[in-house]
LORO-968206 format. One record per residue (C-alpha): residue in one letter; x negated, y, z negated. Coordinates in nm, 2 decimals. Each point is the difference from the previous one (the first is absolute). Layout:
+----+--------+--------+--------+
: aa :     xx :     yy :     zz :
+----+--------+--------+--------+
:  a :      X :      Y :      Z :
...
+----+--------+--------+--------+
This chain:
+----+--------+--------+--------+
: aa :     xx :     yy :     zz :
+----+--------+--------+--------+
:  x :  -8.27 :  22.57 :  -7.65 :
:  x :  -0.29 :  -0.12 :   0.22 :
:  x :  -0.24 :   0.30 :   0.16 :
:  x :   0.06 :  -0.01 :   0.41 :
:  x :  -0.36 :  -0.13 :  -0.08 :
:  x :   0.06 :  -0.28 :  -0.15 :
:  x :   0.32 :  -0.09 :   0.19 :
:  x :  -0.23 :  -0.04 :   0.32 :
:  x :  -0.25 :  -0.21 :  -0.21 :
:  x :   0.25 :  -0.23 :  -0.08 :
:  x :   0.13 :  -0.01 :   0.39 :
:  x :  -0.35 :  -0.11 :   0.06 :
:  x :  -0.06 :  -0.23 :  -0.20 :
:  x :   0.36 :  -0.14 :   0.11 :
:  x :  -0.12 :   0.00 :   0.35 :
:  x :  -0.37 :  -0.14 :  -0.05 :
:  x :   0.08 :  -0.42 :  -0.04 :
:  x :   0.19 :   0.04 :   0.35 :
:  x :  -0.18 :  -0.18 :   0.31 :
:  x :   0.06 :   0.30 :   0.28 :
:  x :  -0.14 :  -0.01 :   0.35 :
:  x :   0.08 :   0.19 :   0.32 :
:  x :   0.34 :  -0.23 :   0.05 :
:  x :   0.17 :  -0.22 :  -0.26 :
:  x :   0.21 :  -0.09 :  -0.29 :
:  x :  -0.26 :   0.22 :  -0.19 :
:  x :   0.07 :   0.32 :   0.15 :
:  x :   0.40 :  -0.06 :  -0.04 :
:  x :  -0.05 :  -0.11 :  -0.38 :
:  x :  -0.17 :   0.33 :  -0.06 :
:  x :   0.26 :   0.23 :   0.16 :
:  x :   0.27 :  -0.19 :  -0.17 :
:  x :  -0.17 :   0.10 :  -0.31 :
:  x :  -0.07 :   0.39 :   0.14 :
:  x :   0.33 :  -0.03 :   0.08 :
:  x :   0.14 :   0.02 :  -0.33 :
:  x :  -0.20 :   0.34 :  -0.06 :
:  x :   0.15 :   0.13 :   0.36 :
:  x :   0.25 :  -0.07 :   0.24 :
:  x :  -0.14 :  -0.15 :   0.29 :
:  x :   0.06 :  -0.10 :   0.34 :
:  x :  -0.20 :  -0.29 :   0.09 :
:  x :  -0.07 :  -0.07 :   0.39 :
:  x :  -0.14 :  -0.33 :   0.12 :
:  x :  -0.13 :   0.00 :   0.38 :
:  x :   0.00 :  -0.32 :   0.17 :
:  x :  -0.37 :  -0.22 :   0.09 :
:  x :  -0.09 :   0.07 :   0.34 :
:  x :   0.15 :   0.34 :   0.00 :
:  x :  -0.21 :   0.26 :   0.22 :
:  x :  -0.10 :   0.34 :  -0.25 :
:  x :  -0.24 :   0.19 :   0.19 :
:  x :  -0.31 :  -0.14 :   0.10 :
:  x :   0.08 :  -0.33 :  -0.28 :
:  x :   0.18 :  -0.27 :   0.00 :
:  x :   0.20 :  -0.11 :  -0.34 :
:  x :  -0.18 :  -0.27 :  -0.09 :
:  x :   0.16 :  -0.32 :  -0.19 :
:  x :   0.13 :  -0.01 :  -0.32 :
:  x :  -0.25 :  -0.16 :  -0.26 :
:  x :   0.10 :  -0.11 :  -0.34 :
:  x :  -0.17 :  -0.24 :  -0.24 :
:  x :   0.12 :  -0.19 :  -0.32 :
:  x :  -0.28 :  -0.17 :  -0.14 :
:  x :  -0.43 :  -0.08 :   0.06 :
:  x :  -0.26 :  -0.12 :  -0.18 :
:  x :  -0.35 :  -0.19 :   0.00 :
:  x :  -0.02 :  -0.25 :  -0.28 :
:  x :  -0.29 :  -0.24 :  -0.05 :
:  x :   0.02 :  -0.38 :  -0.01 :
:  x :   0.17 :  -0.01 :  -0.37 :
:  x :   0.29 :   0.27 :   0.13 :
:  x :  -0.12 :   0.27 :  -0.15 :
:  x :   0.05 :   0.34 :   0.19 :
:  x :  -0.27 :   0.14 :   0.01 :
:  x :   0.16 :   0.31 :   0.21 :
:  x :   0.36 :   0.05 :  -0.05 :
:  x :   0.24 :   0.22 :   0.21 :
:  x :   0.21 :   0.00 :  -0.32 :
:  x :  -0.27 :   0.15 :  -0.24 :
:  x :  -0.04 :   0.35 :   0.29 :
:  x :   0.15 :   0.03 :   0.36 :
:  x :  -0.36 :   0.14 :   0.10 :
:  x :  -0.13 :  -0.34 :   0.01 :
:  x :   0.15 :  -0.08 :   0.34 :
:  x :  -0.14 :   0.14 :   0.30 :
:  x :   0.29 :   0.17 :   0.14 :
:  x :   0.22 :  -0.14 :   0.25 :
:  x :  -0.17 :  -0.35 :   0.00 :
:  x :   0.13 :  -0.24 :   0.16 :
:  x :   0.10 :  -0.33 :  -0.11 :
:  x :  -0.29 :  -0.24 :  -0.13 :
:  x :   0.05 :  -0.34 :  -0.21 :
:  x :  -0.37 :  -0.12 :   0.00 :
:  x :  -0.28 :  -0.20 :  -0.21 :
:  x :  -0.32 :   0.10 :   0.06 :
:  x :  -0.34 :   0.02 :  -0.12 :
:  x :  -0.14 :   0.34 :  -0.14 :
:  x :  -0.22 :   0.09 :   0.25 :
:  x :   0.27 :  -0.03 :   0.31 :
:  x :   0.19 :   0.23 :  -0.26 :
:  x :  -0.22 :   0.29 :  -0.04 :
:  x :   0.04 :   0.15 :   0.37 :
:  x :   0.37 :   0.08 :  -0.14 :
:  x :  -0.07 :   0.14 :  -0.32 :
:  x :  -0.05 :   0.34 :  -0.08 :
:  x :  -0.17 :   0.16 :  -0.29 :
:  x :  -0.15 :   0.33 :  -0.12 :
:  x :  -0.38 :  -0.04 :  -0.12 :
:  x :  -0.04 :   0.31 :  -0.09 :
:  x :   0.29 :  -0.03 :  -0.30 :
:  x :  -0.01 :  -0.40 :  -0.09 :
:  x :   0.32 :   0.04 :  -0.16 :
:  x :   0.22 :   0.20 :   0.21 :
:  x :   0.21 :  -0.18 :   0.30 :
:  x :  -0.04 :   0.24 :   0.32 :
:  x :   0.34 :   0.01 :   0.22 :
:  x :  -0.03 :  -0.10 :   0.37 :
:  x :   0.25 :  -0.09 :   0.27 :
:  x :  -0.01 :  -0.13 :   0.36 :
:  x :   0.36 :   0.11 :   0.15 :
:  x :  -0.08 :   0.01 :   0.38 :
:  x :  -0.26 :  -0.36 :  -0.02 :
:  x :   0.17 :  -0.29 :  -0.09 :
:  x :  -0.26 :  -0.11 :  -0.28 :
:  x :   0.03 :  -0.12 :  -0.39 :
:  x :  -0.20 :   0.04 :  -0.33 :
:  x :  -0.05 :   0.12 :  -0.31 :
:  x :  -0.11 :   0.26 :  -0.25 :
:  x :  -0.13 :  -0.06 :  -0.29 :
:  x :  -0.29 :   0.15 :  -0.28 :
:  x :  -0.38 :  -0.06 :   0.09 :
:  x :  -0.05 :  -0.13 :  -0.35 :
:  x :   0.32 :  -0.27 :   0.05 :
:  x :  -0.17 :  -0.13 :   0.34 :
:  x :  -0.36 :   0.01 :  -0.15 :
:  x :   0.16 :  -0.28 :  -0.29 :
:  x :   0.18 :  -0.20 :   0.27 :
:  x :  -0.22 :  -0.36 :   0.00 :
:  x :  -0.10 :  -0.15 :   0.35 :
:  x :   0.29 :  -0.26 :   0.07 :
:  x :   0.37 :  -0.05 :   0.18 :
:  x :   0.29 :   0.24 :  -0.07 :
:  x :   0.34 :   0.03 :   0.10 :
:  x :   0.10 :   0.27 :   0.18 :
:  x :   0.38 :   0.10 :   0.02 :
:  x :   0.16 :   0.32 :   0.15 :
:  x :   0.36 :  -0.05 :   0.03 :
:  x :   0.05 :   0.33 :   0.25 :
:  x :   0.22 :   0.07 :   0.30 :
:  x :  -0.01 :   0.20 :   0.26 :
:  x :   0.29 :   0.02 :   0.22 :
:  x :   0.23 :   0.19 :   0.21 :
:  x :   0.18 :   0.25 :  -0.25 :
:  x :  -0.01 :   0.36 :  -0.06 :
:  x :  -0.20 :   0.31 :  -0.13 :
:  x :   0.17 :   0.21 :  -0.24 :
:  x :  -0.03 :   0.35 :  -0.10 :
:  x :   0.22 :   0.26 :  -0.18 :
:  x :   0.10 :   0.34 :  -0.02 :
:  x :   0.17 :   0.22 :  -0.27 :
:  x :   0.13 :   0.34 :   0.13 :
:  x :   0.10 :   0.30 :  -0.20 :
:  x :   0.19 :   0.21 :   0.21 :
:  x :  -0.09 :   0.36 :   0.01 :
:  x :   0.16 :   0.33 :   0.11 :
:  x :  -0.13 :  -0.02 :   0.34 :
:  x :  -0.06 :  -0.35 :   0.19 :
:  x :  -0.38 :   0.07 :   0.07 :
:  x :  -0.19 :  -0.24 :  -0.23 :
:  x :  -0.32 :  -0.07 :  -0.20 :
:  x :  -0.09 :  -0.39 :  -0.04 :
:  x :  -0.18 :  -0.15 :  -0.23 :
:  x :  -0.18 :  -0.30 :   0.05 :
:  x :  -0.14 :  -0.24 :  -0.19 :
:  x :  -0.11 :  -0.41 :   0.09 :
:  x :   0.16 :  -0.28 :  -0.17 :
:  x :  -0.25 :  -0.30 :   0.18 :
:  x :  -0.23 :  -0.04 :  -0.31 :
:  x :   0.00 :  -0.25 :  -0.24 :
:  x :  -0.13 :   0.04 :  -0.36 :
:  x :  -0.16 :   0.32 :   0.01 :
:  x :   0.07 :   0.27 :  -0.23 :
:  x :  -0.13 :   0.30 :   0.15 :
:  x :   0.04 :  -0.09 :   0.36 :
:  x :   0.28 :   0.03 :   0.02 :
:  x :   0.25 :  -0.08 :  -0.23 :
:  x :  -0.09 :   0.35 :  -0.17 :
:  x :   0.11 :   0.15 :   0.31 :
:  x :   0.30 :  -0.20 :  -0.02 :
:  x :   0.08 :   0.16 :  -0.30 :
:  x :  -0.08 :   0.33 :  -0.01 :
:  x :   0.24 :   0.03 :   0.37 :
:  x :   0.25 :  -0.18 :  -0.21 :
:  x :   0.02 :   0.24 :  -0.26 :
:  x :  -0.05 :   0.32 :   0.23 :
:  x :   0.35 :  -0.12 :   0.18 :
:  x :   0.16 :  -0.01 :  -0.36 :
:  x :  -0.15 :   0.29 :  -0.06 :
:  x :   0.08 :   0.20 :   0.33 :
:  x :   0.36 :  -0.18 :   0.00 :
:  x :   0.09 :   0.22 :  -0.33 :
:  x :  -0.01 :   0.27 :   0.24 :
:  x :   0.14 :   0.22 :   0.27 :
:  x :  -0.33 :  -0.02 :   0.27 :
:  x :   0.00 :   0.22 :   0.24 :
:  x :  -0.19 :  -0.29 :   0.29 :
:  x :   0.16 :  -0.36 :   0.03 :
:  x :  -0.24 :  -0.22 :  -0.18 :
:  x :  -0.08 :  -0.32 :   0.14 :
:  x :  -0.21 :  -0.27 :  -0.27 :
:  x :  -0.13 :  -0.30 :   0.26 :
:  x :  -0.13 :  -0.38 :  -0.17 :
:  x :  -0.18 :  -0.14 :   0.28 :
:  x :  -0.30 :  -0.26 :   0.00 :
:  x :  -0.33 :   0.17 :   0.15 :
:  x :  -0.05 :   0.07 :   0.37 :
:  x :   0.27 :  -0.21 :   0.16 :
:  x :   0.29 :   0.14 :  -0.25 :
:  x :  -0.08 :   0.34 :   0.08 :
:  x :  -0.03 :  -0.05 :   0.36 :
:  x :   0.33 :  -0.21 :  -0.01 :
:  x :   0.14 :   0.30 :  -0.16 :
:  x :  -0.07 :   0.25 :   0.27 :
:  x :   0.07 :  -0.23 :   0.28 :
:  x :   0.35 :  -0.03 :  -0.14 :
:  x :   0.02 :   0.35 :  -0.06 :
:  x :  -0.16 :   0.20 :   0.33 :
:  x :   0.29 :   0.15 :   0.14 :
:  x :   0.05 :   0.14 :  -0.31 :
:  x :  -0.35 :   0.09 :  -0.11 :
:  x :   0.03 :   0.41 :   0.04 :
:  x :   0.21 :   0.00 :  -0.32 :
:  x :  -0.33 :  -0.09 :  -0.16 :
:  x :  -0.11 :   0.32 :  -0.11 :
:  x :  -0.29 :  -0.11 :  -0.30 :
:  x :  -0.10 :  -0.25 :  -0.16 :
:  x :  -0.22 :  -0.19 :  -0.27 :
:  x :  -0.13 :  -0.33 :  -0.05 :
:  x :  -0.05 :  -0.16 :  -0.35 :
:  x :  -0.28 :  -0.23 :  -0.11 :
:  x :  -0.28 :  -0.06 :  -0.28 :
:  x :   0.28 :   0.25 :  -0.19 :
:  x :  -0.12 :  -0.17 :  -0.35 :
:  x :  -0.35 :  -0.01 :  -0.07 :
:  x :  -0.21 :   0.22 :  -0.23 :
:  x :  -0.19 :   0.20 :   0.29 :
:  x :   0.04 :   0.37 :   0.11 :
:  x :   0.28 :   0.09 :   0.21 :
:  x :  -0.09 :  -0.03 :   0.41 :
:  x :   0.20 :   0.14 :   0.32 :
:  x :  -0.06 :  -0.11 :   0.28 :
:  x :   0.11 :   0.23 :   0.27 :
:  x :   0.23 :  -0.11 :   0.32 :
:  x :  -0.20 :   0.00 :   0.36 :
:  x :   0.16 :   0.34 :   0.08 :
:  x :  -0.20 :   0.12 :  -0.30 :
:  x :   0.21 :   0.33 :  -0.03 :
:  x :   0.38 :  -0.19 :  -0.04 :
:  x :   0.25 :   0.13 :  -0.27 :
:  x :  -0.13 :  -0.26 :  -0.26 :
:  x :  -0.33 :   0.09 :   0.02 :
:  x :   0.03 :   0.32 :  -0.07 :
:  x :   0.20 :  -0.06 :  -0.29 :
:  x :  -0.18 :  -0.27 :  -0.17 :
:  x :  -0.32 :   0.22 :   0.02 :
:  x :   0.21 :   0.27 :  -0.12 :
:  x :   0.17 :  -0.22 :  -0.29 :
:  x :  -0.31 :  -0.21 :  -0.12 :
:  x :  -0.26 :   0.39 :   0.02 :
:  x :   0.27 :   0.16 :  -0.21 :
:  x :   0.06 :  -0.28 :  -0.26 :
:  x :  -0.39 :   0.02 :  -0.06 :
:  x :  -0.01 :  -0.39 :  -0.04 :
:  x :  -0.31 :  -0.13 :   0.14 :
:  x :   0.05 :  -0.11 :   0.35 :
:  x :  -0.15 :  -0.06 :   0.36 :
:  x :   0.16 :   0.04 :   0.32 :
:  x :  -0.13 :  -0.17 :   0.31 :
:  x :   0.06 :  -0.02 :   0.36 :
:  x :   0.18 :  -0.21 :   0.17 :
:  x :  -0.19 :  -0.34 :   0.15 :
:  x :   0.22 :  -0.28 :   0.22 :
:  x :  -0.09 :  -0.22 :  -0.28 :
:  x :   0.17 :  -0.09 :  -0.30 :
:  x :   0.35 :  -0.07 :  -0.08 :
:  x :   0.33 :   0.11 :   0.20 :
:  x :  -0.03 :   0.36 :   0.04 :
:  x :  -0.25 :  -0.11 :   0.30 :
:  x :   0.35 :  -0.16 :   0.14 :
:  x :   0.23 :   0.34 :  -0.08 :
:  x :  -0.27 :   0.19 :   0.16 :
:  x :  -0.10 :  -0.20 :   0.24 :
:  x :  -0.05 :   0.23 :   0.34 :
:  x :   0.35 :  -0.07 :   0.18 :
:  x :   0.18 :   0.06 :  -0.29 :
:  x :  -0.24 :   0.25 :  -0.16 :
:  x :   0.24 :   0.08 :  -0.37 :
:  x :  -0.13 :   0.21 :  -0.26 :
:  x :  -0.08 :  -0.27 :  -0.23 :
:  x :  -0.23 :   0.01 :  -0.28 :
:  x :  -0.16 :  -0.26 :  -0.25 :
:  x :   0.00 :   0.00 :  -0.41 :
:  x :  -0.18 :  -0.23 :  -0.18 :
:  x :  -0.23 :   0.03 :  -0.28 :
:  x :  -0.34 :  -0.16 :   0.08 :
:  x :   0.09 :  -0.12 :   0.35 :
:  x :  -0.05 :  -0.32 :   0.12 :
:  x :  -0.28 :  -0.19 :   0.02 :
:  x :  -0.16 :   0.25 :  -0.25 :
:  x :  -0.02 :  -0.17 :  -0.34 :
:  x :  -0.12 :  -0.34 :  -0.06 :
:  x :   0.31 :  -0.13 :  -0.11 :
:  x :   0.17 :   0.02 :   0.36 :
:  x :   0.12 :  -0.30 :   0.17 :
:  x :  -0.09 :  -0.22 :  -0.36 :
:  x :   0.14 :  -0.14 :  -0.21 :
:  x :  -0.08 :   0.27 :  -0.26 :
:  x :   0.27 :   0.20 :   0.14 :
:  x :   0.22 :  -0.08 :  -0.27 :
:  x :   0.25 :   0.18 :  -0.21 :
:  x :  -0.26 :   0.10 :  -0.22 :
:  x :  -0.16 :   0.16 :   0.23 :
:  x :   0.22 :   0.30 :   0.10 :
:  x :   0.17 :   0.14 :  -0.29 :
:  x :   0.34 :   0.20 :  -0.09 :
:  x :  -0.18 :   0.35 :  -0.02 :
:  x :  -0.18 :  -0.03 :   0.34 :
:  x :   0.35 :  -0.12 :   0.20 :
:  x :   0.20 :   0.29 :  -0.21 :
:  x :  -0.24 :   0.20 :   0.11 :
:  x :  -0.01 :  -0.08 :   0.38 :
:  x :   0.38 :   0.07 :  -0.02 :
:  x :  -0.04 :   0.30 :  -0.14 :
:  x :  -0.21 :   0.16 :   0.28 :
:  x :   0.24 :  -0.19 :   0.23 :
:  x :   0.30 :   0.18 :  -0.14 :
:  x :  -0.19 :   0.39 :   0.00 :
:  x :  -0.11 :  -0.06 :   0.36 :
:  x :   0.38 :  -0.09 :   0.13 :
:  x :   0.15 :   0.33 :  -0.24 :
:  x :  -0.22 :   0.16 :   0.20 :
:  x :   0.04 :  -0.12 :   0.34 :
:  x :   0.38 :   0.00 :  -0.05 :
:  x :  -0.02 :   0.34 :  -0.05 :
:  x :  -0.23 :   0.11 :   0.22 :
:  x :   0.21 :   0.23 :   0.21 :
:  x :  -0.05 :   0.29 :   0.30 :
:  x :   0.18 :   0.33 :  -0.08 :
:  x :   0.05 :   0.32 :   0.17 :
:  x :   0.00 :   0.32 :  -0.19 :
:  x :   0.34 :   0.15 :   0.11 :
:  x :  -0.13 :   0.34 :  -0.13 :
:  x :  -0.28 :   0.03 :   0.15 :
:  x :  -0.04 :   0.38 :   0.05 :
:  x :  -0.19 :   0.08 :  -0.36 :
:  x :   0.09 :  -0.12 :  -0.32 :
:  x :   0.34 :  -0.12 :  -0.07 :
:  x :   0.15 :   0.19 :  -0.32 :
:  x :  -0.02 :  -0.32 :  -0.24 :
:  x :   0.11 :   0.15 :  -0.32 :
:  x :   0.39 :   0.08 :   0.14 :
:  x :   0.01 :  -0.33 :   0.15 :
:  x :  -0.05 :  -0.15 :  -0.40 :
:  x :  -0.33 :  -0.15 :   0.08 :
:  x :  -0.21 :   0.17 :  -0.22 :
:  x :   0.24 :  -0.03 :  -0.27 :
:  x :  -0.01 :  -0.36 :  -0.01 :
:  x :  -0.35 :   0.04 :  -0.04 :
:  x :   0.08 :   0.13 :  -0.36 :
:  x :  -0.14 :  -0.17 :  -0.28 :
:  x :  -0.17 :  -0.26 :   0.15 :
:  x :  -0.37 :  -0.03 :  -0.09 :
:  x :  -0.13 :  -0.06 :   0.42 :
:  x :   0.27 :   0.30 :   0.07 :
:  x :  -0.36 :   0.15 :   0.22 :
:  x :  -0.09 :  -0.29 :   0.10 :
:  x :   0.38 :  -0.06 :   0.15 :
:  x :   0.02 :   0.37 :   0.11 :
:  x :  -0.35 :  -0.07 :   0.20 :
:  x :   0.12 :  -0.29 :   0.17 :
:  x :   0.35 :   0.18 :   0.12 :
:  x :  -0.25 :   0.26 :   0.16 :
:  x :  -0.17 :  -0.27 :   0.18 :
:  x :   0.29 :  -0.17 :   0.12 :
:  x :   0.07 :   0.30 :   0.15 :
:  x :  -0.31 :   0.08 :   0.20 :
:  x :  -0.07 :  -0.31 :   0.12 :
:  x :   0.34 :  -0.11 :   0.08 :
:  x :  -0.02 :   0.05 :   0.38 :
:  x :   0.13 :  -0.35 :   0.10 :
:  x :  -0.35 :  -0.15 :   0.07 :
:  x :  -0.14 :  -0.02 :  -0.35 :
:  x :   0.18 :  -0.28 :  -0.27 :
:  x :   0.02 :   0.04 :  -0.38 :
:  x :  -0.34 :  -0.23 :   0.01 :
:  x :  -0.19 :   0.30 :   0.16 :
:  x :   0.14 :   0.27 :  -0.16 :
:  x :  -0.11 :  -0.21 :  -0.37 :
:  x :  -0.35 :  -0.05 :   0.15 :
:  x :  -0.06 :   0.38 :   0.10 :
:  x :   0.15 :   0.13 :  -0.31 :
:  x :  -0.18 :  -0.27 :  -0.26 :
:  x :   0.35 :  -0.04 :  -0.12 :
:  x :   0.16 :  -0.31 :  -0.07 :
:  x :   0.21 :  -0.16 :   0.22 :
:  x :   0.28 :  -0.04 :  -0.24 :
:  x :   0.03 :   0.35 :  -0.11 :
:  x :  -0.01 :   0.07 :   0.40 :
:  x :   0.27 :  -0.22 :   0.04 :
:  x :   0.21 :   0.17 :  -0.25 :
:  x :  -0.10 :   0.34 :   0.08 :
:  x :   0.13 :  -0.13 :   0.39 :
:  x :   0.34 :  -0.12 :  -0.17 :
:  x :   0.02 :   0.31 :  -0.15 :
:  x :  -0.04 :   0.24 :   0.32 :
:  x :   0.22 :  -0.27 :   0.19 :
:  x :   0.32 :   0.02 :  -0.25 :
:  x :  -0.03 :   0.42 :   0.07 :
:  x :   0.00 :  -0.03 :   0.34 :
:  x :  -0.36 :   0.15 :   0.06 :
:  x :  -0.14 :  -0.34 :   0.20 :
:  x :   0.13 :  -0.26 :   0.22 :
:  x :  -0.14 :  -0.37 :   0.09 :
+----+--------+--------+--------+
């Protein structure tokens, strides 16, 4: 059987030929096929509708474009990558000479043979991308220029998978589904969330688990527009982007700084001793700067591998499949996965013995220890549970004072819990 790795890999590169934007047939092809991983429940909000400070804008879906010369050749082709269309262009059926057609094309100098990715949503405008070294052979002459696009009253559309948990206070999980072909950002994100519901739907969570596909900025703003009375259930949360690439792992904290999340992604990636970095919080970058924006203020942090804009690749057409590979996504997902053990876990207790040290050996706890190769190690962090466990201080602190890890905590917590020495 396929690796999770490679199972993600193949999600991309299922995903990658599909023409996505902010609206669009796009975006609903691509949750029809995430769908099949995950039930969904797909929401379409209505052109004109008031989220926020925004306005849903209208829906914008295109079937074909080209530029061919005078013997119909294409010389840029829609068909051949999505990038090559400016997104959200409007409607043009043109012939014109190559120097009224430069003003709308778009190319990288700097790598001849990459095609950047651009968009206009709010300005009504056309174009095209396409590689330096393609527009540098194009002779002085007429060409036809053809993008059969509409933009029209219609809908946005986002979705949401939600794994209920023993209590109804929730995590979300966010990633953006407005991106065409690119690998990296974010259809790696897209998979890696994808396969942390699978993952986190095998078992009994402790939060309610909310996984939200919405394109950039508006989705997310949609989302908590359509969700403010209700916005206090929102206890953490993580956004998921640039999951696949072959850089270091990177954090970037929410704008509280010192939420939940934070904490336990420091915590997670420090004690795993994979090489990281961790970085404040800026209003720039993708939707945590929505979760956490000032009104709403939700502990919600950012993974990502290198983060946008940070490798050359970004926003080209070098973010391709083979670009981000099985190992990196698998293991994005795994860090994902140790950070929500941990935060589901993360409980308050109160010693109810407080008065001196409970007699563990005649409640069985030390003989359960037998045998067992960390039997110190498990009999240390009882004892801390105990100190610390005062109602103020979680699991998390009592595994960073005691150097412990936070699994043997955990246990050591169960442990104490099932003989009636603590309480949540």
């Amino acid at each position: 059987m396929p690796s999770a790795g490679e199972q993600m890999h193949a999600l991309v590169e299922r995903l990658y030929p599909l023409c996505r934007s902010i609206t669009g047939d796009g975006v609903r092809a691509t949750l029809e096929i995430v769908g099949e991983y995950l039930p969904l429940r797909v929401h379409e909000v209505a052109t004109g509708t008031q989220v926020l400070d925004w306005t849903v804008p209208q829906e914008w879906n295109i079937r074909d474009a080209y530029i061919a010369d005078t013997a119909g050749n294409r010389v840029v082709d829609f068909a051949a990558s999505s990038l090559h269309v400016l997104g959200y262009s409007v409607p043009v059926s043109r012939t014109m000479p190559l120097a009224e057609l430069r003003p709308h094309l778009h190319t990288l100098p700097d790598h001849p043979n990459w095609i950047p990715y651009r968009t206009s949503y709010y300005k009504p405008e056309w174009g095209f991308c396409l590689a330096q070294a393609t527009l540098d052979a194009l002779a002085d002459g007429e060409y036809e220029v053809r993008i059969d696009s509409t933009l029209a009253d219609g809908h946005l559309t986002y979705a949401e998978h939600v794994i209920p948990g023993q209590v109804p206070d929730e995590v979300i999980v966010s990633c953006h589904t407005c991106h065409p072909s690119l690998a990296n950002d974010n259809l790696a994100g897209i998979a890696v969330a994808t396969f942390l519901a699978r993952a986190l739907a095998e078992q009994t969570p402790y939060y309610t688990y909310r996984f939200i596909y919405a394109p950039g900025t508006i989705g997310a703003i949609t989302w908590l527009a359509r969700n403010a009375e209700r916005i206090d259930l929102v206890k953490h949360g993580l956004v998921l982007a640039c999951a696949g690439d072959s850089g270091q792992l990177a954090y970037k904290q929410s704008r509280r700084g010192d939420a939940e999340i934070d904490r336990v992604m420091r915590h997670v990636l420090s004690a795993s001793q994979r090489p990281h970095r961790v970085t404040e919080f800026t209003p720039y970058g993708y939707d945590e700067r929505q979760y956490c924006s000032p009104g709403f203020d939700l502990g919600v942090g950012s993974l990502s591998r290198t983060p946008y804009a940070g490798y050359a690749e970004y926003h080209t057409s070098a973010d391709n499949p083979g670009f981000v590979s099985p190992e990196a996504m698998e293991d994005t997902l795994a860090v994902c996965r140790e950070a929500f053990a941990v935060l589901d876990r993360n409980r308050r207790y109160v010693n109810l013995s407080p008065y001196g040290e409970p007699q563990l050996g005649r409640r069985g706890l030390y003989d359960s220890l037998g045998g067992r190769s960390d039997a110190k190690q498990a009999q240390m962090a009882m004892l801390w549970v105990l100190s610390l466990s005062d109602g103020e201080r979680s699991l998390l602190d009592v595994a960073e004072r005691s150097g412990l890890p936070f699994d043997t905590v955990a246990v050591a917590a169960d442990a104490l819990r099932g003989a009636g020495l603590i309480k949540a």
